[in-house]
HTML snippet that shows the backbone in 3Dmol.js (N, CA, C, O; Angstrom):
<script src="https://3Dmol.org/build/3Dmol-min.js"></script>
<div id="view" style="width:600px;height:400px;position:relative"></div>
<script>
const pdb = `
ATOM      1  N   UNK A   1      13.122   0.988   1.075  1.00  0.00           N
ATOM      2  CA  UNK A   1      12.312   0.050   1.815  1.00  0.00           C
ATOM      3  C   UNK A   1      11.286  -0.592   0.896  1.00  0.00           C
ATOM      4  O   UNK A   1      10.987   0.007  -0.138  1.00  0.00           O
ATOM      5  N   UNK A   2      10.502  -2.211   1.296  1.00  0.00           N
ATOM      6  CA  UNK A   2       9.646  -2.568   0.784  1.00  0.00           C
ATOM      7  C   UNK A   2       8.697  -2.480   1.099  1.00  0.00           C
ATOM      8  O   UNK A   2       8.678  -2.482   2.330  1.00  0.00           O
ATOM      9  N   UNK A   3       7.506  -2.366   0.571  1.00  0.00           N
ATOM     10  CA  UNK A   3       6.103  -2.192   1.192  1.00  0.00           C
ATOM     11  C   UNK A   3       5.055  -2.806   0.817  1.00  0.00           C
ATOM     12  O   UNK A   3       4.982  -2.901  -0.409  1.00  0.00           O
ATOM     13  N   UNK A   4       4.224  -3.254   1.377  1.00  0.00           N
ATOM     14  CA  UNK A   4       3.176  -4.069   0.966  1.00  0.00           C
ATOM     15  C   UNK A   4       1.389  -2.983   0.907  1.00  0.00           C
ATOM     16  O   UNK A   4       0.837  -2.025   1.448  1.00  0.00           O
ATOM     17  N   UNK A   5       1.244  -3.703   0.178  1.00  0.00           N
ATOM     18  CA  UNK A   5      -0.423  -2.926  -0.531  1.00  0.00           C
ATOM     19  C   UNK A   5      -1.514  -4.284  -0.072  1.00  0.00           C
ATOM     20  O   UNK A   5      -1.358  -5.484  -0.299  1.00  0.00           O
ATOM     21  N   UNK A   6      -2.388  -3.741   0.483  1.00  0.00           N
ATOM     22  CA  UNK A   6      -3.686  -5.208   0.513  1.00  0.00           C
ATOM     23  C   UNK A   6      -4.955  -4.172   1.058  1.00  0.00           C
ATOM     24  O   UNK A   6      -4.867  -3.013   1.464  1.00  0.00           O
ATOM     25  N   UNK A   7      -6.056  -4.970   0.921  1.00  0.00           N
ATOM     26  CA  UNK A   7      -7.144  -4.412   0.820  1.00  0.00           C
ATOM     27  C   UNK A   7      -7.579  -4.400   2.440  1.00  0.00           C
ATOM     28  O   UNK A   7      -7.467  -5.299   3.273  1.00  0.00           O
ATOM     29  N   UNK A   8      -8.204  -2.825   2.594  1.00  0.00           N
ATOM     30  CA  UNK A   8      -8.941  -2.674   4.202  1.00  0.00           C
ATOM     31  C   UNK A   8      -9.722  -3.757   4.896  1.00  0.00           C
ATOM     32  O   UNK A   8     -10.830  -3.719   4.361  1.00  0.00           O
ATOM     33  N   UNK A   9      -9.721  -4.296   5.417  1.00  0.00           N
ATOM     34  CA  UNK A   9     -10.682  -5.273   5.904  1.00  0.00           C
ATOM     35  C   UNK A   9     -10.475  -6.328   5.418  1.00  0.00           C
ATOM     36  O   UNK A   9     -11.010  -7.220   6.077  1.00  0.00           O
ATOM     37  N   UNK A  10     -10.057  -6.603   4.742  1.00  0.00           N
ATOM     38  CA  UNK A  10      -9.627  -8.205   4.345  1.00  0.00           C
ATOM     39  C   UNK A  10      -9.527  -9.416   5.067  1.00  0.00           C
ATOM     40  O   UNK A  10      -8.610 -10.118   4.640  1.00  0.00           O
ATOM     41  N   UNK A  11      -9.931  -9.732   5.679  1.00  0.00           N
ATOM     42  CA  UNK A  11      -9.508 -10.944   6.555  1.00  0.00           C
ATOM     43  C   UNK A  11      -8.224 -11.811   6.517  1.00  0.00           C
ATOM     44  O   UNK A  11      -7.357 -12.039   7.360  1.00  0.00           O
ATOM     45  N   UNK A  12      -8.433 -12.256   5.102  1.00  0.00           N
ATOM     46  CA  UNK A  12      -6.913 -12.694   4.987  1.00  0.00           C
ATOM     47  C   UNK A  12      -5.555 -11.720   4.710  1.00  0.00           C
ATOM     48  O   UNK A  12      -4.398 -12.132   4.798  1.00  0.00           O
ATOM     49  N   UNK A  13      -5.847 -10.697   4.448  1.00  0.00           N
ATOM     50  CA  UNK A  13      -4.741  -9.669   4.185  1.00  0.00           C
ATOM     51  C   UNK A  13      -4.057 -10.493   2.907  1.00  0.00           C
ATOM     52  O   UNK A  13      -2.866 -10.704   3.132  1.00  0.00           O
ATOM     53  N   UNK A  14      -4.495 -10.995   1.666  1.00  0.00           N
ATOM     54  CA  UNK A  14      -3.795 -11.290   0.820  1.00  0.00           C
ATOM     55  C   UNK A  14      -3.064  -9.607   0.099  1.00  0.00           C
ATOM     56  O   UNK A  14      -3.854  -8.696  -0.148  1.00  0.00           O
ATOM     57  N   UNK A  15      -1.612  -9.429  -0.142  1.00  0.00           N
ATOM     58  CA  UNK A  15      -1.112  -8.696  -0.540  1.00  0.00           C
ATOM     59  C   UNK A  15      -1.537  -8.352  -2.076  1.00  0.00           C
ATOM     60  O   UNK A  15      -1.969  -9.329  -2.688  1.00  0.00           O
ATOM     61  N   UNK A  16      -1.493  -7.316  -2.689  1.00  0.00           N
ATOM     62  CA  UNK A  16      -2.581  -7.313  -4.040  1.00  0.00           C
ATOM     63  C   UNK A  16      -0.805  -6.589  -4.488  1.00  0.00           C
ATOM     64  O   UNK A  16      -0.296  -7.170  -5.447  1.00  0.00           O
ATOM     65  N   UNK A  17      -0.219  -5.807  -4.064  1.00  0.00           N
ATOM     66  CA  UNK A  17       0.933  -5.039  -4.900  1.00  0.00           C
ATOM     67  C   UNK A  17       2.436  -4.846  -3.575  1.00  0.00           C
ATOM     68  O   UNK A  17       2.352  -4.606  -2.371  1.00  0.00           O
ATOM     69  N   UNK A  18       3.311  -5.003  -4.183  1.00  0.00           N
ATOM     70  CA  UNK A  18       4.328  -4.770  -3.479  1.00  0.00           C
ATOM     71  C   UNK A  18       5.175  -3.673  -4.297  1.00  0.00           C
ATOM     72  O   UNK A  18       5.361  -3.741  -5.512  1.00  0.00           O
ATOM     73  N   UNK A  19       5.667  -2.640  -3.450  1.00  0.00           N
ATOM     74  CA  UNK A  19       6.586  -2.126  -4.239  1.00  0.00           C
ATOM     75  C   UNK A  19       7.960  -1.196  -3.417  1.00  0.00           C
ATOM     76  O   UNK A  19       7.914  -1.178  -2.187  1.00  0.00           O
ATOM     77  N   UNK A  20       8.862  -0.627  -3.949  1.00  0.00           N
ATOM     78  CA  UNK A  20       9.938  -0.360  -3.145  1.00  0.00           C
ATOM     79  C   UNK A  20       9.487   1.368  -3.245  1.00  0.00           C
ATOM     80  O   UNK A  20       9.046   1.937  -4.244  1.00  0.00           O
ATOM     81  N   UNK A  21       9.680   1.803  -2.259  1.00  0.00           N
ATOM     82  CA  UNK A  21       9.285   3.231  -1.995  1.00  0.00           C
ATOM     83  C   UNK A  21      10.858   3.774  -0.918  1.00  0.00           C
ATOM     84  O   UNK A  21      11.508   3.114  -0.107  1.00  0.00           O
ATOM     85  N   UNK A  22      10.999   5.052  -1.331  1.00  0.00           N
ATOM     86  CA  UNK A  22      11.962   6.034   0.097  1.00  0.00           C
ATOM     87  C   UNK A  22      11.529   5.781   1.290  1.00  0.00           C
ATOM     88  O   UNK A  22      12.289   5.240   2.094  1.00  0.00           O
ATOM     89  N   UNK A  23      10.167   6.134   1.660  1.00  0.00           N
ATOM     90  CA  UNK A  23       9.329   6.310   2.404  1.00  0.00           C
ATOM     91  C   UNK A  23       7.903   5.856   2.649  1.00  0.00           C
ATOM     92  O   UNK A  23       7.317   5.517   1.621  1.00  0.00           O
ATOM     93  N   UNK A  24       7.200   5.771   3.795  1.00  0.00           N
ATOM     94  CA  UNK A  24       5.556   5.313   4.023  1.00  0.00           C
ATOM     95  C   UNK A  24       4.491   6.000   2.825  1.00  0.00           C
ATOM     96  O   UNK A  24       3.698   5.464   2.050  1.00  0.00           O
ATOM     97  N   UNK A  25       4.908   7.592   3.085  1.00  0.00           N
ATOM     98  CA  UNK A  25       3.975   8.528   2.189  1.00  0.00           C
ATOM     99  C   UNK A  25       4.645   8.235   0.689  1.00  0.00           C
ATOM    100  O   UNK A  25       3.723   8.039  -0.104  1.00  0.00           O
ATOM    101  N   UNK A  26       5.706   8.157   0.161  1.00  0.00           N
ATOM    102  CA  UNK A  26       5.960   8.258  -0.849  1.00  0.00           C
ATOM    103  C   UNK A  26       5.401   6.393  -1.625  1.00  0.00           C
ATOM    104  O   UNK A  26       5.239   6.176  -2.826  1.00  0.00           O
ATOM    105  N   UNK A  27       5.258   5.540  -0.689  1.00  0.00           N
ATOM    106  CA  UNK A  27       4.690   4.099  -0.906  1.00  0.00           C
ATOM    107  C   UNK A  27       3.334   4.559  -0.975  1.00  0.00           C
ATOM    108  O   UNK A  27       2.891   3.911  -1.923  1.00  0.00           O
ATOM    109  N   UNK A  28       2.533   5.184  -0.605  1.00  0.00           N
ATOM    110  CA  UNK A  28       1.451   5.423  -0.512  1.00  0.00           C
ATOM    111  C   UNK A  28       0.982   5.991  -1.743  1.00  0.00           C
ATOM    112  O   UNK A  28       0.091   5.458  -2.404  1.00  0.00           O
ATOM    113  N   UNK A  29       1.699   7.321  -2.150  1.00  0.00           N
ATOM    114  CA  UNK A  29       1.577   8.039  -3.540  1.00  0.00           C
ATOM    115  C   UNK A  29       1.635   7.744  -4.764  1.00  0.00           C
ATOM    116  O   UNK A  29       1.161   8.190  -5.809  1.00  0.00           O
ATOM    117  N   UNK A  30       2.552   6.595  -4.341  1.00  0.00           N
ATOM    118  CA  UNK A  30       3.076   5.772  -5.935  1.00  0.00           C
ATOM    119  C   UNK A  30       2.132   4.591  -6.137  1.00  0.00           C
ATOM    120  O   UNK A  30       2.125   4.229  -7.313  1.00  0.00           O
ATOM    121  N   UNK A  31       1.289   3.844  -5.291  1.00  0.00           N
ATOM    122  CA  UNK A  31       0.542   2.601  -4.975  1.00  0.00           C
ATOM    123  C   UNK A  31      -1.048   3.517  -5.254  1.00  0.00           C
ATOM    124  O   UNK A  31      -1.997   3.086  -5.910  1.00  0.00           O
ATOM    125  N   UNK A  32      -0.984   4.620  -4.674  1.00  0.00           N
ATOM    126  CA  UNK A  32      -2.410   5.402  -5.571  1.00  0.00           C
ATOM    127  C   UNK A  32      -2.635   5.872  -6.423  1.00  0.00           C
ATOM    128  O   UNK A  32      -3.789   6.238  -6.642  1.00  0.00           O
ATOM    129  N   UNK A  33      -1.378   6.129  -7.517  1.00  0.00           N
ATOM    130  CA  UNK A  33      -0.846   6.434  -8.879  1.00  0.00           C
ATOM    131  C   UNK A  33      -1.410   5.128  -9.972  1.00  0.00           C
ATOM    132  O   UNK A  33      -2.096   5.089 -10.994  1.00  0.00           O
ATOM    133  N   UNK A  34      -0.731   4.183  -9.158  1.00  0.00           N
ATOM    134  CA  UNK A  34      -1.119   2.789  -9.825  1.00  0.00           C
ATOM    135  C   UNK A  34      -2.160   2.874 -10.215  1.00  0.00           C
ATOM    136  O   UNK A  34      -2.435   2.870 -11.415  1.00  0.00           O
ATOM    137  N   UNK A  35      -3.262   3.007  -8.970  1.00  0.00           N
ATOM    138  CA  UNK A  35      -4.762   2.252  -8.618  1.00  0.00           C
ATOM    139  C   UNK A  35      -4.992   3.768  -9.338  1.00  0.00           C
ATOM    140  O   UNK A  35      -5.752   4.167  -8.455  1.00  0.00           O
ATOM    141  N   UNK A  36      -4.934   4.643 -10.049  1.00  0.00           N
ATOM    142  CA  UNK A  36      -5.559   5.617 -10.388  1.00  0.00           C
ATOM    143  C   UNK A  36      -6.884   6.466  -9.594  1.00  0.00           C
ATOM    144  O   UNK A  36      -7.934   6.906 -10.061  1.00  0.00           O
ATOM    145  N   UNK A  37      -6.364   6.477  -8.290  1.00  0.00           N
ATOM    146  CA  UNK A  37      -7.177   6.998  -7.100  1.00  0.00           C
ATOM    147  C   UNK A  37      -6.332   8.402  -6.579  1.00  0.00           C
ATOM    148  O   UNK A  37      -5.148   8.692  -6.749  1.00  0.00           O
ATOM    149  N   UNK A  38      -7.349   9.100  -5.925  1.00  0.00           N
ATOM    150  CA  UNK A  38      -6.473  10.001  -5.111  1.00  0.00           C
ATOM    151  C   UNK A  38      -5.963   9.726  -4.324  1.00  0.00           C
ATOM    152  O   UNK A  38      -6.189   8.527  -4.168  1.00  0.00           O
ATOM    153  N   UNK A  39      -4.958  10.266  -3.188  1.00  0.00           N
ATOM    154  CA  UNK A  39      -4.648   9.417  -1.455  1.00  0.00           C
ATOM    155  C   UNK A  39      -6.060   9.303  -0.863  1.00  0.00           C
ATOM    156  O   UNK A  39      -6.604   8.298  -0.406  1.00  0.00           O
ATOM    157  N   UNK A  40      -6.421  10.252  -0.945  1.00  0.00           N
ATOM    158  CA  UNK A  40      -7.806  10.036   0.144  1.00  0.00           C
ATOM    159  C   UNK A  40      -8.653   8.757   0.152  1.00  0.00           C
ATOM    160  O   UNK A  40      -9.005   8.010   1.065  1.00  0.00           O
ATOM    161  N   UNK A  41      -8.946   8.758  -1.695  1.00  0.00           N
ATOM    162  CA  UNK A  41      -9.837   7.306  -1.803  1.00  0.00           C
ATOM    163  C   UNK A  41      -8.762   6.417  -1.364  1.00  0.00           C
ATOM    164  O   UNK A  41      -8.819   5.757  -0.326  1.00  0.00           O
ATOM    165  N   UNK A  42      -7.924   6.417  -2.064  1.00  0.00           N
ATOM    166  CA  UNK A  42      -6.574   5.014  -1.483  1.00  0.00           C
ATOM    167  C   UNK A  42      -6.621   4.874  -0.766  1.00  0.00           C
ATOM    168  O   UNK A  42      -6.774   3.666  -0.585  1.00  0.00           O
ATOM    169  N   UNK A  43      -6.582   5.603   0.400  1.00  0.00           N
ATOM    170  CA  UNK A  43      -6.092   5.500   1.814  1.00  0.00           C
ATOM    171  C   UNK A  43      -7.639   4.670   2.597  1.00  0.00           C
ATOM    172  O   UNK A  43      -7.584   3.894   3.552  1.00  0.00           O
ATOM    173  N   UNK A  44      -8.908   5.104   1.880  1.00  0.00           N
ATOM    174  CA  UNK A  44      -9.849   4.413   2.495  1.00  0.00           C
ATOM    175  C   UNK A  44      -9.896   2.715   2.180  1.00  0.00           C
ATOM    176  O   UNK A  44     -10.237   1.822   2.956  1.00  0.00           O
ATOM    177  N   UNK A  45      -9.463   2.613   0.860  1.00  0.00           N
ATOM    178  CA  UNK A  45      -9.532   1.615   0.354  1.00  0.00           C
ATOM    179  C   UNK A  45      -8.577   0.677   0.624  1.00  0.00           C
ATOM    180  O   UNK A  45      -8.767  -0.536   0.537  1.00  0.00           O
ATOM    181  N   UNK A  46      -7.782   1.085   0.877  1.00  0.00           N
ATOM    182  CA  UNK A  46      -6.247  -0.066   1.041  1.00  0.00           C
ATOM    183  C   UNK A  46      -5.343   0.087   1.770  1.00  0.00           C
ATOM    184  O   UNK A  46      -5.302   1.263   2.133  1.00  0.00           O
ATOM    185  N   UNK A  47      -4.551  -0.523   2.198  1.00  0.00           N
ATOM    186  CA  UNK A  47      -3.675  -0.276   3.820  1.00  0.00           C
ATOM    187  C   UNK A  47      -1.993  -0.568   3.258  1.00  0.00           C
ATOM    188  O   UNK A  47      -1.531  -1.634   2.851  1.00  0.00           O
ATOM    189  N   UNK A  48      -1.483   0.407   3.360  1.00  0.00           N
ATOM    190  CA  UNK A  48       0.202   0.033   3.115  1.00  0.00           C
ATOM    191  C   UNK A  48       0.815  -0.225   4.340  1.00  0.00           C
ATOM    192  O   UNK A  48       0.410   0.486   5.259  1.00  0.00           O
ATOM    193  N   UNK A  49       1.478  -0.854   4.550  1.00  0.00           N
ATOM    194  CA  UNK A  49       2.721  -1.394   5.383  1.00  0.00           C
ATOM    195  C   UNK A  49       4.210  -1.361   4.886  1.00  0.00           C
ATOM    196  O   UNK A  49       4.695  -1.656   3.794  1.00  0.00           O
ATOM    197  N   UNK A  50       4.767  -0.909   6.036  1.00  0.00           N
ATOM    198  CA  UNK A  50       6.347  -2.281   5.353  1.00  0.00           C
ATOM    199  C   UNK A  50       7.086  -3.477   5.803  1.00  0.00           C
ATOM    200  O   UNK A  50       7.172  -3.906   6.954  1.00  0.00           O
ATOM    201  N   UNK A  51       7.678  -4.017   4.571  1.00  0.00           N
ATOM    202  CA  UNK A  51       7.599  -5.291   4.665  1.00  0.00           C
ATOM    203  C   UNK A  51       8.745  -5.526   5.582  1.00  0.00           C
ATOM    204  O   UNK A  51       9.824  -5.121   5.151  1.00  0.00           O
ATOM    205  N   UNK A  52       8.750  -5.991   6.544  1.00  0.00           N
ATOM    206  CA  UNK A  52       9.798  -6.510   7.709  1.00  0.00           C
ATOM    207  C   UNK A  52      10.447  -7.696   8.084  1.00  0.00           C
ATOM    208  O   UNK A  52       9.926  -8.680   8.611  1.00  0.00           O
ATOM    209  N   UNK A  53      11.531  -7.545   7.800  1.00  0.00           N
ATOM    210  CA  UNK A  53      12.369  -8.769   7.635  1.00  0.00           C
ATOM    211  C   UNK A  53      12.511  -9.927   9.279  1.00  0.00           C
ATOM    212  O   UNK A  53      12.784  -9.367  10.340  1.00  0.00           O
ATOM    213  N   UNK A  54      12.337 -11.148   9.255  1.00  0.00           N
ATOM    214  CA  UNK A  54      12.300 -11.475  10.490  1.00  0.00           C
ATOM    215  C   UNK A  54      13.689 -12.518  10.662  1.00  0.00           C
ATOM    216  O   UNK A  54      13.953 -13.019  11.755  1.00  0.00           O
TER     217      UNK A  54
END
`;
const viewer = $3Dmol.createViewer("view");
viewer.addModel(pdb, "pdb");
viewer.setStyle({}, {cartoon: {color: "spectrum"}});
viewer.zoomTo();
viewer.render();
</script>
């Protein structure tokens, strides 16, 4: 699956990282690897989704 990375509160939700993950948690782990954060800070800081085809 694809997943999208953008910042909490953002208004515009501009996407900052996209990347292909197994899973939600495993998109999450690898996107806080990046940002050299733990999950915890990540998770305060930035919101993953996935990306859904219409």
């Amino acid at each position: 699956m694809k997943f999208q990375v953008y910042i909490k509160g953002s208004k515009n939700k501009d996407v900052i990282m996209k990347l292909e993950s197994a899973s939600l948690t495993s998109a999450i782990d690898d996107a806080s690897k990046i940002k050299k954060l733990d999950r915890t800070s990540f998770t305060d800081l930035f919101t993953v989704k996935p990306i859904i085809k219409k």
